[in-house]
C-alpha positions in Angstrom: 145.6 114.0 143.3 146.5 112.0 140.0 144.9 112.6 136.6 142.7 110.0 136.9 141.2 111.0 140.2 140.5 114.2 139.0 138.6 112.9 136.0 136.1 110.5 138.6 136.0 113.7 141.0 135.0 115.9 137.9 132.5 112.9 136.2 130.6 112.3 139.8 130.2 116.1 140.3 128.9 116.7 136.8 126.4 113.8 137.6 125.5 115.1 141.0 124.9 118.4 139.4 122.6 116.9 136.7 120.7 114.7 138.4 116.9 116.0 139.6 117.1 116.9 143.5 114.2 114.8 144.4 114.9 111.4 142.4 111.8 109.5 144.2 108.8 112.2 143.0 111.2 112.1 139.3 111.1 108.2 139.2 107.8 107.9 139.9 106.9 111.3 137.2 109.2 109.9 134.2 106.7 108.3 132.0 104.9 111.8 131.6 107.8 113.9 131.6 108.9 112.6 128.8 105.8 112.5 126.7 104.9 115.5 124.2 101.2 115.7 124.0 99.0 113.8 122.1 98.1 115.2 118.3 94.6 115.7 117.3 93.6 117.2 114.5 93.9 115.9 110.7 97.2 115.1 108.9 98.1 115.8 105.9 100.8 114.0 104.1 102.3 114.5 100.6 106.0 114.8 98.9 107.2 117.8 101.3 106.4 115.3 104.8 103.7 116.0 106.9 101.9 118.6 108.6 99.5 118.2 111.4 97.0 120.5 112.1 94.4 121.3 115.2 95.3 122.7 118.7 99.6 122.1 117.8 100.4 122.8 114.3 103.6 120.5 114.0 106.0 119.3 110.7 107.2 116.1 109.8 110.3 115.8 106.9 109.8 113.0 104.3 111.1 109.8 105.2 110.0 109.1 109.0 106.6 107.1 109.1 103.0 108.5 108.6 102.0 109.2 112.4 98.8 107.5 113.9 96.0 109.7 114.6 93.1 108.6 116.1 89.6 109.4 114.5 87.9 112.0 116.4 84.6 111.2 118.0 82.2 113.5 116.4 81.0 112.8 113.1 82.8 113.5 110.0 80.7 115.5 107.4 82.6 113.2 104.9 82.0 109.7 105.9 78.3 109.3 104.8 77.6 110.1 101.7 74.6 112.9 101.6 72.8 111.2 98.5 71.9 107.8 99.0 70.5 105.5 96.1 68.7 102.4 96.8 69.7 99.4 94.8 67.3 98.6 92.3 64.7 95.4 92.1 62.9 96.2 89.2 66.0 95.3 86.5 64.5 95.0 83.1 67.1 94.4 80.7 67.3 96.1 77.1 65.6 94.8 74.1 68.2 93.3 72.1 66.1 92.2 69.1 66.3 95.7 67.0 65.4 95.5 63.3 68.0 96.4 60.7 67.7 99.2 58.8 68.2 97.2 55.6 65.2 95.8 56.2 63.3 99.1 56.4 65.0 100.7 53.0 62.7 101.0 50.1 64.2 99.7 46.6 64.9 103.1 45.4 67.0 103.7 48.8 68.9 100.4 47.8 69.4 101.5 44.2 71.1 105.0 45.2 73.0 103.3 48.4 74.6 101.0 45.1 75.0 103.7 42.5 76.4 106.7 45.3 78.7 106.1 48.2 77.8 108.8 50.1 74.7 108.8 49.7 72.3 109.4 52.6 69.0 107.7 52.8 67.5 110.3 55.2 67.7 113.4 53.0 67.6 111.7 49.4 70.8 113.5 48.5 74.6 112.1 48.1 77.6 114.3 47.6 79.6 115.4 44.8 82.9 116.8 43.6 81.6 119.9 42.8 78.7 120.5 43.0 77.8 120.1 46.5 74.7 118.2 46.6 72.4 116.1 44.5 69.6 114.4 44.8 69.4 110.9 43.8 67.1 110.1 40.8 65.9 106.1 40.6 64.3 104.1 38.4 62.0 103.2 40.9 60.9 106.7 41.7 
């Protein structure tokens, strides 16, 4: 037998031996052979790849594409919101026309807003340097 003999003799063996025995029940069996079984459970995805979780735990390395998993049947505690606000129809918008507070300041409140810069027209008193603070004294007192 040449070299090249021996090499078909040895390559039809090794496919003889490989092959299933019963290639009608495998043909007609290969689509779910071949299958692993469907992931349910949730999936969580960050830098490290992803992990699935539920009756398979199974790992994913970065890089290969987010898997599909179907949403599960039964309702999700977090797809409704448990407080629910009704729009509003009664809308009243703010009052805009405010007075100024210039308008409300007595002249003596003018005179010390003039005379003192820091002077605060709701305690009467404006600060000094050193001596803490003063009350302001007007002519119109």
């Amino acid at each position: 037998m040449t070299v090249f003999g021996k090499i078909a003799f040895g390559c039809a063996v090794s496919l003889v031996l490989l092959s299933p025995p019963d290639l009608a029940n495998a043909a007609s069996n290969s689509p779910k052979m071949g299958l692993p079984p469907p992931r349910v459970g949730p999936t969580v995805c960050d830098s490290r790849g992803c992990f699935g979780f539920g009756s398979q735990q199974w790992y994913r390395p970065p890089g290969y594409p987010i898997p599909y998993t179907p949403r599960s049947l039964d309702r999700n505690r977090f797809d409704n919101p448990r407080v629910y606000n009704p729009p509003r129809y009664n809308y009243v918008p703010p009052k805009t026309d405010y007075e100024a507070p210039v308008n409300n300041r007595t002249r003596h409140q003018i005179w010390c807003a003039e005379r003192y810069r820091t002077y605060n027209p709701g305690t009467n008193l404006y600060t000094t340097l050193h001596h803490g603070f003063q009350t302001c004294r007007s002519p119109y007192n």
